[in-house]
C-alpha positions as a Markdown table, in Angstrom:
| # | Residue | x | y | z |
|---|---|---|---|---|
| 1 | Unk | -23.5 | 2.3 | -32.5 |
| 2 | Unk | -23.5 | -0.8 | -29.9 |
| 3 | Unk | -22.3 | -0.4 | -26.7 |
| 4 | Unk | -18.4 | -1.7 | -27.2 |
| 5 | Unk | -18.2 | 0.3 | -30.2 |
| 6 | Unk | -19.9 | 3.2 | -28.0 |
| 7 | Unk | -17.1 | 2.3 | -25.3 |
| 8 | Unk | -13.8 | 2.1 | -27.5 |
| 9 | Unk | -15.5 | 5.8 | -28.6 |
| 10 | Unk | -15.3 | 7.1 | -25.4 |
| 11 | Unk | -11.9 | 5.8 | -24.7 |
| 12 | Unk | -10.3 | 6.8 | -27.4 |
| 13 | Unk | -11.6 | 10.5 | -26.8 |
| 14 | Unk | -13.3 | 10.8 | -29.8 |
| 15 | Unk | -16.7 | 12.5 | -30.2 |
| 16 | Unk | -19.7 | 10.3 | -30.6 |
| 17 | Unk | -23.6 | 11.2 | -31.1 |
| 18 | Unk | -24.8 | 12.2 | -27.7 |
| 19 | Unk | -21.4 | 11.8 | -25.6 |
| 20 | Unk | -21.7 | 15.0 | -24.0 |
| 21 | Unk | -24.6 | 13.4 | -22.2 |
| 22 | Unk | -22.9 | 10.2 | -21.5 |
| 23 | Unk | -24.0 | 9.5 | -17.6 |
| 24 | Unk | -20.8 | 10.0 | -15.4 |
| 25 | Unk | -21.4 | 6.5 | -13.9 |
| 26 | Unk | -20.8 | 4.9 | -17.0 |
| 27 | Unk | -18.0 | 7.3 | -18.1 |
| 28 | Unk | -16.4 | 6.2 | -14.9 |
| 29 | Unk | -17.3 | 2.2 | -15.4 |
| 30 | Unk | -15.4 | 2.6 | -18.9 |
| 31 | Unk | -12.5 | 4.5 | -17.0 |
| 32 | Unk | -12.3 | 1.6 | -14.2 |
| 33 | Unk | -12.4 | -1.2 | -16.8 |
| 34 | Unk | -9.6 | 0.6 | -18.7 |
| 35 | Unk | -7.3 | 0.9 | -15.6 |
| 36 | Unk | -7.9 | -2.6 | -14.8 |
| 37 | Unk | -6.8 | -3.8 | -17.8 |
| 38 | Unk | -3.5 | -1.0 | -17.6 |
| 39 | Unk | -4.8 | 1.3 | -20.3 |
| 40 | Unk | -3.5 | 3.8 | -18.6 |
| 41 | Unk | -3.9 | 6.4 | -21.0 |
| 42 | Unk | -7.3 | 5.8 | -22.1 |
| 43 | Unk | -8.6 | 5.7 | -18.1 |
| 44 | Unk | -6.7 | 8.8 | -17.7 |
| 45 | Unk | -8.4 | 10.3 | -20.7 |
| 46 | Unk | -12.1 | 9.1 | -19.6 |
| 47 | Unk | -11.6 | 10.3 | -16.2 |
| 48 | Unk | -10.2 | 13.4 | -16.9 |
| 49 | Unk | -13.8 | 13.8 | -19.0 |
| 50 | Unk | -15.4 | 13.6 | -15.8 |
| 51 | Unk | -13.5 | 16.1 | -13.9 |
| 52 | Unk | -14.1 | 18.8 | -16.8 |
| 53 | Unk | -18.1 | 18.0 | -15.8 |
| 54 | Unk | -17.4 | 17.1 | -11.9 |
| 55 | Unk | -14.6 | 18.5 | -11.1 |
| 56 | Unk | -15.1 | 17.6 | -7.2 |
| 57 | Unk | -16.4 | 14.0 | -8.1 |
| 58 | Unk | -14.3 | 11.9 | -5.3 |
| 59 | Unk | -14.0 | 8.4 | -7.2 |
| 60 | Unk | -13.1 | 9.8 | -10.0 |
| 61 | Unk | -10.1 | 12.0 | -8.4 |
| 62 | Unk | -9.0 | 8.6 | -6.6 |
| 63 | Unk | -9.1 | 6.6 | -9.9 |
| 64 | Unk | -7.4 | 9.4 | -11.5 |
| 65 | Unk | -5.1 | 9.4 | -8.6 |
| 66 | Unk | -4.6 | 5.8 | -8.9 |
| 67 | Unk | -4.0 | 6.2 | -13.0 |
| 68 | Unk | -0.8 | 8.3 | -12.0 |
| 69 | Unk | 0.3 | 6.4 | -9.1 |
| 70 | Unk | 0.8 | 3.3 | -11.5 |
| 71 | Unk | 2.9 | 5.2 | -14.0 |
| 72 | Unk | 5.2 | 6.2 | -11.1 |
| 73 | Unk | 3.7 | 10.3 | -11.6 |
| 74 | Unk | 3.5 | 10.2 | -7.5 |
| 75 | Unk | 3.3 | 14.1 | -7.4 |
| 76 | Unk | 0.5 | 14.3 | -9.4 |
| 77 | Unk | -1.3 | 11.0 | -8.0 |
| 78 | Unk | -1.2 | 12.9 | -4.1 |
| 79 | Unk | -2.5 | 16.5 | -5.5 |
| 80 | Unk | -5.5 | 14.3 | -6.8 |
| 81 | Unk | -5.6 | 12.2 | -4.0 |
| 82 | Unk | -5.5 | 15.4 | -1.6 |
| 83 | Unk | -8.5 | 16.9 | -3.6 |
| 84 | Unk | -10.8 | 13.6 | -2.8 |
| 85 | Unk | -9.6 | 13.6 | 0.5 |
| 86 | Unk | -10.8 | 17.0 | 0.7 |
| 87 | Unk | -14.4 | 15.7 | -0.5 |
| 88 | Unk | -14.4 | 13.0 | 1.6 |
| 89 | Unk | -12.0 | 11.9 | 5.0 |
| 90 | Unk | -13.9 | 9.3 | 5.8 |
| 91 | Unk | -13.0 | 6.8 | 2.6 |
| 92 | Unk | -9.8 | 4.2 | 3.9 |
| 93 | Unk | -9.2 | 3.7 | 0.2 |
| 94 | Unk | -7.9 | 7.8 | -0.6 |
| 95 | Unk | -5.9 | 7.6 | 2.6 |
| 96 | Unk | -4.2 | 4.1 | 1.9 |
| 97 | Unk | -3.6 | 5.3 | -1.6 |
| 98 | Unk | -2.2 | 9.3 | -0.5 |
| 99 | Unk | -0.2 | 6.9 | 1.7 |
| 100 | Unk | 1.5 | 4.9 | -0.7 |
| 101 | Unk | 2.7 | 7.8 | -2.9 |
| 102 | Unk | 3.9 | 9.8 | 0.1 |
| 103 | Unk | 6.6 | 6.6 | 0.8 |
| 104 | Unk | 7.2 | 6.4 | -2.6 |
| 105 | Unk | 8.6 | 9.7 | -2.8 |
| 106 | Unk | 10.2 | 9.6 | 1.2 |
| 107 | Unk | 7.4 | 11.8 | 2.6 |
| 108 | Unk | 7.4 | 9.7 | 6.0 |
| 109 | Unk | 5.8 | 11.7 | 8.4 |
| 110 | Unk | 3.0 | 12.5 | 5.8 |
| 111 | Unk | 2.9 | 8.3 | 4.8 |
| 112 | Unk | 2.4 | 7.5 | 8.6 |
| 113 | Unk | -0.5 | 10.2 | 9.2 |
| 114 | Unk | -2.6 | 8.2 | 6.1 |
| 115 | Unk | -1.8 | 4.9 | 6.5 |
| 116 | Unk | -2.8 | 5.1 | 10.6 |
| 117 | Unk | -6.2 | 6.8 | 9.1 |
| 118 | Unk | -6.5 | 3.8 | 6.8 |
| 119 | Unk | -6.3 | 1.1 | 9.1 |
| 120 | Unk | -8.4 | 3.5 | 12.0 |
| 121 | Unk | -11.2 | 3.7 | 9.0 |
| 122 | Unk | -11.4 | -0.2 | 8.3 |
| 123 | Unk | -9.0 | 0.2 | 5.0 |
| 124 | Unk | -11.2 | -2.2 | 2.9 |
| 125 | Unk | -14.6 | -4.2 | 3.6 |
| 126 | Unk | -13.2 | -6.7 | 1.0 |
| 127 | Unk | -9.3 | -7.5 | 2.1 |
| 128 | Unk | -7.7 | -7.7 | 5.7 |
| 129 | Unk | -5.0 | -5.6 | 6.8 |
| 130 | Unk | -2.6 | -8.5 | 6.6 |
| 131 | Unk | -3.5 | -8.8 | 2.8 |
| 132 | Unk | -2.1 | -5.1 | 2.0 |
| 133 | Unk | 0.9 | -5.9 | 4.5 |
| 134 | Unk | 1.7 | -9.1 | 2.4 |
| 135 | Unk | 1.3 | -6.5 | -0.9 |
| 136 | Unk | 5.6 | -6.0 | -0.3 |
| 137 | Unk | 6.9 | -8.4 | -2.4 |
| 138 | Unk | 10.3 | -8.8 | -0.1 |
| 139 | Unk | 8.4 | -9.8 | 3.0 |
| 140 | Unk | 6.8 | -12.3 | 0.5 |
| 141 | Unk | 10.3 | -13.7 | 0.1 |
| 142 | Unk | 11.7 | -13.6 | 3.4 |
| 143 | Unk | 8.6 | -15.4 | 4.8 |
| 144 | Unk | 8.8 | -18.3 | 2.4 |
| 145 | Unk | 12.6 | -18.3 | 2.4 |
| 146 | Unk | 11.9 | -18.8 | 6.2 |
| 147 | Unk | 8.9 | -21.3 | 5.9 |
| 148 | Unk | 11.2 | -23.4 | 3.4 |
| 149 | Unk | 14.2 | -23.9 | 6.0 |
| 150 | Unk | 12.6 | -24.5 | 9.2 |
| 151 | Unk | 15.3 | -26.6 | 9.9 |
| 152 | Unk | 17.9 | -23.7 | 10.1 |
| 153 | Unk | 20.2 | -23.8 | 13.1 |
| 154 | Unk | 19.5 | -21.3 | 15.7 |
| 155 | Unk | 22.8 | -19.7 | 14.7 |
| 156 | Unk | 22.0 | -19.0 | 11.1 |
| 157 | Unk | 20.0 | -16.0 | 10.5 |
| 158 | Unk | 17.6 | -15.9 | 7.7 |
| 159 | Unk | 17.1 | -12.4 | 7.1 |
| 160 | Unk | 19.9 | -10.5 | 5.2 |
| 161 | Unk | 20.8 | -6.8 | 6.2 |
| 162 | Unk | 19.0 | -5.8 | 3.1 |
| 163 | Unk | 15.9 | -7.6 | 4.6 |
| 164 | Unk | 16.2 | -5.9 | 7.7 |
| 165 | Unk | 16.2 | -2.6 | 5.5 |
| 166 | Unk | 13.3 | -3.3 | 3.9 |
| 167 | Unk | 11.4 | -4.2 | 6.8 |
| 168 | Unk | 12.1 | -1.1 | 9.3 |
| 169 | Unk | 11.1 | 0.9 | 5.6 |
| 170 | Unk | 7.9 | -0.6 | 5.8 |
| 171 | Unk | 5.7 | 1.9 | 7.2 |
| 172 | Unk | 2.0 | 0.6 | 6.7 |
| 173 | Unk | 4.1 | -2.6 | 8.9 |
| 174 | Unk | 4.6 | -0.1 | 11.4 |
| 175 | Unk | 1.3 | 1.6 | 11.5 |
| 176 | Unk | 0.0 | -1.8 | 11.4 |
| 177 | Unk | 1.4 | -2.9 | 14.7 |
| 178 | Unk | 1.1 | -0.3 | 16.3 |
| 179 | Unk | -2.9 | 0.2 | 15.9 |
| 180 | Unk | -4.5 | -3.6 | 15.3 |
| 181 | Unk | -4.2 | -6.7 | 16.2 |
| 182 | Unk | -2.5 | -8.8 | 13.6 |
| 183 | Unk | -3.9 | -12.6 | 13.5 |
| 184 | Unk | -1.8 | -13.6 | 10.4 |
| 185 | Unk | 0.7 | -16.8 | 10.7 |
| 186 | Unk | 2.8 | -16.4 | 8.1 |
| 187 | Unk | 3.8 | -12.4 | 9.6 |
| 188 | Unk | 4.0 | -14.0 | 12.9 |
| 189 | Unk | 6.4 | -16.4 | 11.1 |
| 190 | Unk | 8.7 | -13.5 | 9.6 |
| 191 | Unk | 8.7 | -11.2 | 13.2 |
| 192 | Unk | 9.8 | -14.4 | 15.6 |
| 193 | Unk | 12.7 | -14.7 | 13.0 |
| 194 | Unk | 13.0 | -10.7 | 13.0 |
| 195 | Unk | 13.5 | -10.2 | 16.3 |
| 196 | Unk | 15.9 | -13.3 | 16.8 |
| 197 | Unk | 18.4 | -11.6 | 14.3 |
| 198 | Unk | 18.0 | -8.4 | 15.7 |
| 199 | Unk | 19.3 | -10.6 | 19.0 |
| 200 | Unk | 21.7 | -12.2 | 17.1 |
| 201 | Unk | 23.3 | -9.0 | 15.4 |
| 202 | Unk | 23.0 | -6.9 | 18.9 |
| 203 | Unk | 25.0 | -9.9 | 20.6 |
| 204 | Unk | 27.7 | -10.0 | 18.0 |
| 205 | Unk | 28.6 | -5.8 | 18.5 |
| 206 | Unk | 30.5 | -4.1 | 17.2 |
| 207 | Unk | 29.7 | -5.9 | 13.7 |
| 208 | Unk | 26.1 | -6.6 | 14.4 |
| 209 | Unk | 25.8 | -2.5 | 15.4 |
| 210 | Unk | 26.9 | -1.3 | 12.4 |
| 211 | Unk | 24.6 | -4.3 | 10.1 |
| 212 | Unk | 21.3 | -3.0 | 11.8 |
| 213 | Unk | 22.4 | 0.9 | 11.8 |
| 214 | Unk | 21.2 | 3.6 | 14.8 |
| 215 | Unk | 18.8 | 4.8 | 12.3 |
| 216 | Unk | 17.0 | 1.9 | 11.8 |
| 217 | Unk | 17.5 | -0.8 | 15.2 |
| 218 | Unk | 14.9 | 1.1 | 17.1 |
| 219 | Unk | 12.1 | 0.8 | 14.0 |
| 220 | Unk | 13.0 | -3.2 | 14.2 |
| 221 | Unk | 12.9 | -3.7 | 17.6 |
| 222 | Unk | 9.9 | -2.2 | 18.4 |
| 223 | Unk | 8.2 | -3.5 | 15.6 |
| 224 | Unk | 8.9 | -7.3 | 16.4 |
| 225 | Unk | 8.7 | -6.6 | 20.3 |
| 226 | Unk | 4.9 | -5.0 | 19.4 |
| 227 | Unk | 4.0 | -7.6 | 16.9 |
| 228 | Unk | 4.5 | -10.7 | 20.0 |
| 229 | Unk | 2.4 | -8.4 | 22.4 |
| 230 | Unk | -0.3 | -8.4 | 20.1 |
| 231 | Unk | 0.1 | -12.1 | 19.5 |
| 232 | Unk | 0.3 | -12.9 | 23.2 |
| 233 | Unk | -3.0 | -10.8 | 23.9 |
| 234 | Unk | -5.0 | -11.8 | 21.2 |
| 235 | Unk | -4.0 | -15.7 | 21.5 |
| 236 | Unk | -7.1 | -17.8 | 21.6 |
């Protein structure tokens, strides 16, 4: 048997000559490959496998972990992710990704905790904090929204009340802010525009009260007041 025929085996579940003694690594390589290319089932398949042999094998709860949290199974993604934590605190990756279940499914207190440990860990050797920030797609949009009409009067606001939602929501923004020192432009871009609506809206009470809301002003404002500190302290 070659080894793609060997591989489309093992992800199908099927028995082949020798499987038992397939080497984890390469159980967990098939698993990987399979979740990058959304086989969902199949990864969850392999790397459940590798639990039944390692049942504390950390990567292999994360991927697992991961394999859930794409299908939107959030409960089950942060039971995994809580048993690799559990083997190892010291990985960025499990906290980011324990993280983003727990503010899938409203858990702030519990999202905040991981996403601080995260960024206090180094969250990835490969991407920059400012490269998960710019992950939320609405940000995205409000930044190029902004970029494209530069030429907006100073009495036009950019950002819609559903922007401002979607912004104090943003937690990892939060943590983000509060702990590093953010270099990026384009979030500098989005937070000088932020913080001018938030003037705007506070200026034009009682209607500009009620579009912000209690819950949520104090989130914006110290987000965008924290985000120019930084700025102002790391300028070059």
């Amino acid at each position: 048997m070659n080894r793609s025929k060997r591989r489309a085996a093992i992800a199908s579940g099927r028995d082949t000559p020798g499987a038992a003694t397939v080497a984890i690594p390469e159980l967990l390589a098939v698993a990987n490959s399979a979740y990058q290319e959304r086989r969902l089932a199949d990864a969850e398949i392999i790397c459940k496998q590798i639990l039944s042999r390692a049942p504390s094998h950390a990567t292999c709860l994360n991927l697992l972990g991961v394999v859930y949290q794409a299908s939107a199974r959030h409960r089950l993604a942060i039971k995994l992710f809580i048993k690799a934590i559990a083997v190892d605190d010291l990985d960025a990756g499990f906290h980011y990704n324990i993280a983003c279940s727990y503010q899938a499914t409203g858990e702030q207190i519990a999202a905040t905790e991981h996403f601080k440990a995260a960024i206090t860990l180094g969250m990835s050797e490969k991407r920059s904090l400012e490269e998960f920030i710019m992950e939320n797609v609405v940000l995205v949009r409000c930044i190029d929204r902004i970029a494209s009409r530069s030429w907006a009067s100073e009495k036009e606001s950019l950002l819609t009340a559903e922007d401002l939602t979607t912004i104090a929501q943003d937690i990892l923004l939060r943590c983000a802010l509060e702990l590093d020192v953010i270099h990026g432009a384009p979030l500098e871009l989005l937070l000088t525009n932020l913080r001018s609506t938030l003037l705007r809206l506070a200026a034009a009470e009682p209607s500009g009260a009620a579009q912000i809301g209690d819950d949520r002003a104090p989130v914006l404002c110290f987000s965008a007041t924290m985000f120019h500190q930084r700025i102002y302290f790391c300028a070059d």
